[in-house]
C-alpha positions in Angstrom: 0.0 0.0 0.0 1.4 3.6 -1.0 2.0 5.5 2.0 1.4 9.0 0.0 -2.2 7.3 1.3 -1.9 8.4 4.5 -0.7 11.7 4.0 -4.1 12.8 2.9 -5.0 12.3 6.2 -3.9 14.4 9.2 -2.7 13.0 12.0 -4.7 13.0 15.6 -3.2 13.8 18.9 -4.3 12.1 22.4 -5.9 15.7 23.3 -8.1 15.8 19.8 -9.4 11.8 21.0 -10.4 12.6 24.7 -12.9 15.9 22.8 -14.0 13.2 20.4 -15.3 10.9 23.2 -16.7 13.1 25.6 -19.2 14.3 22.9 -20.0 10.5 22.8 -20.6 10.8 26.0 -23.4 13.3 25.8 -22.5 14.4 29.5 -21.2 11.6 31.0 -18.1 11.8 32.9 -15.1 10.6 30.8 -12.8 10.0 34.2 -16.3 7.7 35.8 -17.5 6.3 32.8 -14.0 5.3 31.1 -10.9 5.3 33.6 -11.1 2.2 36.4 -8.3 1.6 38.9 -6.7 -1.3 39.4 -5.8 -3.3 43.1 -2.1 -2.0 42.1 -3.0 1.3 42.2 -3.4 2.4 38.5 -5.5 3.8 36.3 -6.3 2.1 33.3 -7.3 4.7 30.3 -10.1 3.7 27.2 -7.1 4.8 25.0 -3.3 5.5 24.8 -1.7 7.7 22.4 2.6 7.9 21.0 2.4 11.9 21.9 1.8 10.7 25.7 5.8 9.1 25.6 8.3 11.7 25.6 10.7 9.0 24.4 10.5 5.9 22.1 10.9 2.7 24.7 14.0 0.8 24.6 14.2 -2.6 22.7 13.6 -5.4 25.3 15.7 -7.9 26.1 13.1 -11.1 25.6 13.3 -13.6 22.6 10.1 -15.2 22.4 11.6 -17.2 19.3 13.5 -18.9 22.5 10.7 -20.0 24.8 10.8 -23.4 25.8 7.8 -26.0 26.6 8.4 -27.6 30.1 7.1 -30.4 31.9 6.8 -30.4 35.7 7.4 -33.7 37.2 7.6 -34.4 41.0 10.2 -37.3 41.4 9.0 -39.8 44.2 10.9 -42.4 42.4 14.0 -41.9 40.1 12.8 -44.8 37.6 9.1 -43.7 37.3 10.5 -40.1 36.6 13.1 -41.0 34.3 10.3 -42.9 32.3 7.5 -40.0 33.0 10.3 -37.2 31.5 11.2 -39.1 28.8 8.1 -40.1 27.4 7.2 -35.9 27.4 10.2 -35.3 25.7 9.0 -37.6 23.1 5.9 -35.7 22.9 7.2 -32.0 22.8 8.9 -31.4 26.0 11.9 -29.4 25.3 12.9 -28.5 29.1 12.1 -31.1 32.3 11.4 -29.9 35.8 12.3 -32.1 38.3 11.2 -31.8 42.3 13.4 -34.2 43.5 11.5 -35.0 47.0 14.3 -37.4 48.4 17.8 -37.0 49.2 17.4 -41.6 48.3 16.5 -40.6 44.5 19.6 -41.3 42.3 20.5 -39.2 39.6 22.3 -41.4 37.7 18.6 -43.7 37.3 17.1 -40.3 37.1 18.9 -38.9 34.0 19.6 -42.3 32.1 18.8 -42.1 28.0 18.3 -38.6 28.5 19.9 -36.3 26.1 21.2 -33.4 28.9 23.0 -31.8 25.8 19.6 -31.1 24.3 16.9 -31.5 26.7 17.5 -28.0 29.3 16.6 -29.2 32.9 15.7 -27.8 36.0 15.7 -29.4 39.6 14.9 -27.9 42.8 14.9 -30.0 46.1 12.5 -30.6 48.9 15.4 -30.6 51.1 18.6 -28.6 51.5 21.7 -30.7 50.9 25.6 -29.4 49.3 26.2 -33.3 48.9 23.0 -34.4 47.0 23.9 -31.4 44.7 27.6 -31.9 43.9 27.1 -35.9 43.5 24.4 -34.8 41.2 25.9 -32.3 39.4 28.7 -34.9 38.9 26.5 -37.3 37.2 25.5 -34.5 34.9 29.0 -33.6 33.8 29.8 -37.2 32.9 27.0 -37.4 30.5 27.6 -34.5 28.9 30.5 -31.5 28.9 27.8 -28.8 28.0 24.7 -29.8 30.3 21.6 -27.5 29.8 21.1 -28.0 33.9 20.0 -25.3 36.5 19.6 -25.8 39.8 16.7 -24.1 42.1 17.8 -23.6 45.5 15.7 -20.7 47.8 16.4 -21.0 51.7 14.6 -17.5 51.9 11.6 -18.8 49.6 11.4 -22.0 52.1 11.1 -19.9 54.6 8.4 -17.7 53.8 6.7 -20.8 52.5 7.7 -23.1 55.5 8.2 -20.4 58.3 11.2 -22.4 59.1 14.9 -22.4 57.3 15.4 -26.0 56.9 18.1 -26.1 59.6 18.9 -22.9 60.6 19.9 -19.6 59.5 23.6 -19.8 59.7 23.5 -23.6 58.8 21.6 -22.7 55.6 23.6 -19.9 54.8 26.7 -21.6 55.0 25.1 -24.7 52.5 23.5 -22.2 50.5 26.6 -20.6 49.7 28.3 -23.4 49.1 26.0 -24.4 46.5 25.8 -21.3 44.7 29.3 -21.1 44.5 29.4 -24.4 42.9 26.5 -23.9 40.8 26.9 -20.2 39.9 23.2 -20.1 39.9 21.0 -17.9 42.1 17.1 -19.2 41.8 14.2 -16.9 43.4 10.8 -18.3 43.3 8.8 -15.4 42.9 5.0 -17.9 42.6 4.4 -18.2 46.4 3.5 -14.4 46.4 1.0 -14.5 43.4 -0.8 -17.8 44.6 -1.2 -16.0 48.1 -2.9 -13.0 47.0 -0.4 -10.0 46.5 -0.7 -7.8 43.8 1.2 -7.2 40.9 3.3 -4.4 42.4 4.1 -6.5 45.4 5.3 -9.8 43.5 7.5 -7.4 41.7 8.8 -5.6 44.8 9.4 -8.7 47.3 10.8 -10.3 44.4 13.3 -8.2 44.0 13.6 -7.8 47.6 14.4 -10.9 47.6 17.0 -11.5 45.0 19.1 -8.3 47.1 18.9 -10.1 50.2 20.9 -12.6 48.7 22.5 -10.2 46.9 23.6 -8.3 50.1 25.1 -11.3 51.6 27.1 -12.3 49.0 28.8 -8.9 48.9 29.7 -9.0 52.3 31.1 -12.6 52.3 34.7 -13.3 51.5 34.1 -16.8 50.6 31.7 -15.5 47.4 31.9 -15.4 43.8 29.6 -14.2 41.9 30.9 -12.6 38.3 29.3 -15.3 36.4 26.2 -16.1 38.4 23.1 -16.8 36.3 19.8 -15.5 38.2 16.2 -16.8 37.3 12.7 -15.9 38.0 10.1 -18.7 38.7 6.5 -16.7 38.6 3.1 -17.7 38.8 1.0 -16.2 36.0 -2.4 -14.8 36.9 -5.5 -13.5 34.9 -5.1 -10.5 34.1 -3.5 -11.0 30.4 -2.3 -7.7 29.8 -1.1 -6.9 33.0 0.7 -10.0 33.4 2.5 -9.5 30.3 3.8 -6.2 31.7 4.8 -7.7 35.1 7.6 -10.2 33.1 8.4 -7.3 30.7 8.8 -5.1 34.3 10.3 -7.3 36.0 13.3 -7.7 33.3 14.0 -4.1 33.9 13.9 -4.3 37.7 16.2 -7.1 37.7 18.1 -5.1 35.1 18.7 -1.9 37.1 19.4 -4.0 40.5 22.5 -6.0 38.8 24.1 -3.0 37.2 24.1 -1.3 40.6 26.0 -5.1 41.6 28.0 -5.1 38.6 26.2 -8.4 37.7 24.4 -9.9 34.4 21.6 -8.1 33.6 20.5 -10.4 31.9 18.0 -13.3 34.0 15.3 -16.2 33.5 12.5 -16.2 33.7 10.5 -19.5 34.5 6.3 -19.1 34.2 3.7 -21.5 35.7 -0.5 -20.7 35.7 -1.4 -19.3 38.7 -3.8 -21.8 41.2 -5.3 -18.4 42.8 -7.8 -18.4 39.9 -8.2 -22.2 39.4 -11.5 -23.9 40.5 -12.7 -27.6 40.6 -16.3 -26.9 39.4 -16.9 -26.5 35.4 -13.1 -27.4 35.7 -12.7 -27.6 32.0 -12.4 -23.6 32.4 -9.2 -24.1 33.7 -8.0 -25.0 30.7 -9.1 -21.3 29.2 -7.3 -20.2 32.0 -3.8 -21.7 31.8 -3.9 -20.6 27.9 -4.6 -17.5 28.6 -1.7 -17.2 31.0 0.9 -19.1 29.0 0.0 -16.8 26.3 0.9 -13.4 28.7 4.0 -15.5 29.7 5.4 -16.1 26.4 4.4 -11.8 24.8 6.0 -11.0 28.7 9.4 -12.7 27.2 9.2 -15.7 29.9 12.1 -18.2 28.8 10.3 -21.4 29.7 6.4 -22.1 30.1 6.0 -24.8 32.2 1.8 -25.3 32.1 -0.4 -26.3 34.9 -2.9 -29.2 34.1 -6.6 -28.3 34.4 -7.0 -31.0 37.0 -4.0 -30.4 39.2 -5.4 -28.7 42.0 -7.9 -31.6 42.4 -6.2 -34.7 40.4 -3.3 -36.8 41.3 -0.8 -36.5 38.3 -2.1 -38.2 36.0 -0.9 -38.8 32.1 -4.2 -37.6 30.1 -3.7 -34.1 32.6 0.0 -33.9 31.7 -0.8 -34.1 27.8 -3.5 -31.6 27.7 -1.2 -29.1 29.6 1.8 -30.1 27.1 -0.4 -29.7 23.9 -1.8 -26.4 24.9 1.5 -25.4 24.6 2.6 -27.3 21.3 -0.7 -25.3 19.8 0.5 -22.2 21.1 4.1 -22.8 19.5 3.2 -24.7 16.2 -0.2 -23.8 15.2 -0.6 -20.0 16.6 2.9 -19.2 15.8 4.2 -17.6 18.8 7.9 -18.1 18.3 8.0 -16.3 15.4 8.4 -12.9 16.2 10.9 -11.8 19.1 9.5 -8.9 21.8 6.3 -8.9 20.2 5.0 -6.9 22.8 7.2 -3.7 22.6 5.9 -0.7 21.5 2.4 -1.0 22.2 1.0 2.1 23.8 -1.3 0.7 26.6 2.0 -1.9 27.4 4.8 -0.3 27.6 2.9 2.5 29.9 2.0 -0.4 32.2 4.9 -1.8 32.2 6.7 1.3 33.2 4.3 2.0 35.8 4.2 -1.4 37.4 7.9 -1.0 37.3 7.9 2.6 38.9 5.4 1.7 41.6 7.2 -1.6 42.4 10.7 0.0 43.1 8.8 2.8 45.6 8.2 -1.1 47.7 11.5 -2.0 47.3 12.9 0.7 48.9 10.7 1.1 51.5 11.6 -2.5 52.6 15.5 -1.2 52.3 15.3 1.2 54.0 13.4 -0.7 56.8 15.6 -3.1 57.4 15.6 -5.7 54.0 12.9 -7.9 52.9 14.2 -11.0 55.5 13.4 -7.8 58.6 10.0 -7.5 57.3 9.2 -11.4 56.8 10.7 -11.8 60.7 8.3 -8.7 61.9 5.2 -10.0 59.7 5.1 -6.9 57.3 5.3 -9.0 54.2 2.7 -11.4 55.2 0.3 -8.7 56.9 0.8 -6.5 53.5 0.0 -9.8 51.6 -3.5 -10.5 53.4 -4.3 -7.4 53.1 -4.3 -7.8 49.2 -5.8 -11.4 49.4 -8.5 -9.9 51.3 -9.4 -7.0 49.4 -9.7 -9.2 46.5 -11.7 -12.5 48.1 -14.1 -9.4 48.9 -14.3 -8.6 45.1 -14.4 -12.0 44.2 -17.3 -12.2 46.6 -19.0 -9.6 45.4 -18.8 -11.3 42.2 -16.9 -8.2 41.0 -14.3 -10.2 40.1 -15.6 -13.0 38.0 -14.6 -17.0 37.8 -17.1 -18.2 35.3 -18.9 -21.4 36.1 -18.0 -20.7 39.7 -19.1 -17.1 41.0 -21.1 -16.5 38.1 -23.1 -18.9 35.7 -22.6 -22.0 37.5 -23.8 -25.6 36.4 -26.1 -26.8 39.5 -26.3 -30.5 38.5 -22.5 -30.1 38.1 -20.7 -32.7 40.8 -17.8 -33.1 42.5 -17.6 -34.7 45.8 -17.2 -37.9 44.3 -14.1 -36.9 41.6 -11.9 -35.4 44.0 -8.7 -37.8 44.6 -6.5 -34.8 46.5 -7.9 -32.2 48.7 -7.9 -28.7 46.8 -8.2 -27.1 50.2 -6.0 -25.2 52.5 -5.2 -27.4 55.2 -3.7 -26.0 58.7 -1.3 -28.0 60.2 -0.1 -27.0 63.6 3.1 -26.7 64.6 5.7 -24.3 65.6 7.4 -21.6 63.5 9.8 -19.1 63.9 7.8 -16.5 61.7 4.2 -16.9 60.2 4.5 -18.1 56.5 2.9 -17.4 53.7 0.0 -19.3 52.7 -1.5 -20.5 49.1 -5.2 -19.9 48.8 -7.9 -19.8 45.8 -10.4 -17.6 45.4 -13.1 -20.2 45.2 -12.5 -22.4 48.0 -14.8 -20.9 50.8 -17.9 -21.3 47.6 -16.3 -24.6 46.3 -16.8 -26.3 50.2 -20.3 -24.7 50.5 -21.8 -26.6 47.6 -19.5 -30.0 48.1 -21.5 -30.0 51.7 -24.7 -29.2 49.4 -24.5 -32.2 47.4 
């Protein structure tokens, strides 16, 4: 098409819009009728125009020609796994994630016929151990001498899940660095704060919180190296598609600004998994919807690896007709919608980039609040982070309530001869176990679970 078109016409600023649709209006007010604010704080406009950006954003760093499809596997039994992991791999896996649960699993059964060259892994631990590590580590570089292998270890993220360290602070310090140094990889699990309830701004601020705490300690330690450390991001993906493509794009640049100031990479990873916040056992075949959704604002965010939730996760045990849904919705995404074709494909739109920034801008206010309070670990041991957390959690059970915020088949339109009491092998419920802690962690909870346990007791 000729552009000499388009000169005919004259071009429209943000100011000559607004007058156009407050005529349309006919009296209504444009800031009521057409602006809502968000639980982070912002305000979302009908329309955003070029002239609003004093400068043209930067060029992000994301490749979503790179992304990677990922199957999570919890490993109760080295042989099973091996089978389980190979068998996706087979079927389109192009990255496992092992959670090894057992300091008794071998990884030499574990990784047998498994291309580590090819196939990028990822392991994290249910238990803290520099041994279990190195012998596994060693396993890995006699298969291969380039091993696409990262290890997940987060004595701060166990502890805000837990409330305990697994030993004790200076014991898992001392193991922690240890690791790290023999690893050069620093892992920060971002997903506990999302599945709890915090907003947007706060996953992005505690995560990088964090990520300095380590950060901090490493710089005073004599014993660390960390020039060639690797950092990644494991986040939960909610609902809110175009907000949760910003929070990966904004988080990028947080991370970004904090390792120049370290003289670090500023480069990281970032690993994405569906949120379970929004997942709900009734008319569960929504969840599918859901976790598309989500991959899709994971992969446009410039997430590295998708690793998809299966619709019945939260209610199923693992089961293989689960795991290949979950798998497929990502081999759809990647061979028949085409989105590894086109690198950053988010930058440049108006109404993303000015979230992005914003969720970026808001986020590092948090972050050095909790600085200049003491550091995130302070605020976990004094119950900041948690109280701040419910407080979010709260506000938005109250919209989900309200049915302001909408689950469908759930809170709004739901199937009454739809039945569950009799399908569910795992509970899907919070349970409270009892027992002592040295601070109060931070607890996983769905929306739906209060309305979910009403109608099980109905049927």
């Amino acid at each position: 098409m000729s552009k000499s078109l388009f000169k005919e016409f004259e071009a429209v600023s943000s100011k000559a819009w607004k007058q156009k649709i407050q005529v349309d209006l006919k009296g209504a007010d444009y800031n009521d009728e057409l602006i809502w604010k968000t639980n982070e704080d912002i305000n979302v406009k009908p329309f955003y125009h070029a002239d609003e950006f004093e400068t043209l954003a930067e060029v992000s760093n994301s490749k979503a020609t790179q992304w990677k499809i990922s199957q999570y596997i919890v490993v109760t039994n080295a042989e099973n796994a091996n089978l389980k992991a190979i068998d996706a791999i087979n079927r389109g896996a192009e990255s496992i994630f092992f959670k090894i649960t057992s300091r008794d699993i071998s990884a030499e059964i574990l990784f047998q016929n498994i291309d580590l060259s090819k196939t990028n892994i990822n392991v994290i631990c249910s238990f803290l151990s520099e041994d279990y590590i190195k012998n596994l580590l060693s396993e890995v570089n006699y298969k291969t001498e380039l091993p696409k292998i990262t290890i997940h270890t987060d004595i701060i993220g166990n502890l805000a899940k837990t409330g305990n360290w697994y030993k004790s602070l200076n014991d898992d310090y001392k193991i922690f660095e240890n690791i790290i140094n023999t690893t050069q990889q620093l892992s920060v699990d971002l997903s506990l704060y999302q599945n709890a309830g915090a907003t947007i701004v706060q996953q992005l601020a505690y995560g990088l919180a964090h990520v300095n705490e380590y950060l901090n300690h490493f710089e005073a330690s004599k014993n660390s190296n960390l020039n060639n450390i690797t950092v990644t991001f494991n986040i939960a993906v909610g609902g809110n598609y175009f907000f949760e493509i910003a929070k990966t794009r904004a988080l990028r640049q947080l991370w970004s600004t904090l390792a120049a100031a370290y003289n670090l990479k500023t480069e990281c990873n970032i690993i994405a998994t569906p949120s379970k916040r929004n997942k709900t056992i009734y008319d569960y075949n929504v969840n599918m919807l859901r976790t598309t959704t989500e991959c899709m604002s994971a992969i446009l965010g410039g997430a590295n690896i998708i690793c998809n939730q299966p619709y019945d996760a939260i209610f199923h045990k693992s089961n293989e007709f689960g795991d290949r849904i979950a798998r497929n919705q990502l081999l759809i995404l990647k061979n028949e919608s085409y989105f590894n074709k086109v690198n950053n494909p988010a930058d440049g739109a108006y109404y993303i980039e000015s979230l992005t920034t914003q969720l970026a801008e808001k986020a590092l206010e948090i972050f050095k609040n909790i600085e200049a309070n003491g550091g995130f670990l302070s605020q976990l041991k004094t119950g900041t982070i948690q109280r701040k957390i419910k407080e979010s959690a709260s506000k938005e059970q109250t919209e989900f309530d309200a049915e302001k915020l909408i689950l469908l088949g759930t809170n709004k339109y739901p199937n009454a001869l739809d039945k569950m009491k009799d399908n569910l092998e795992i509970s899907p419920f919070l349970k409270i176990e009892k027992r002592k802690t040295l601070i109060e962690p931070i607890i996983k909870k769905r929306l739906s679970e209060k309305l979910e346990n009403k109608r099980l007791n109905q049927e």
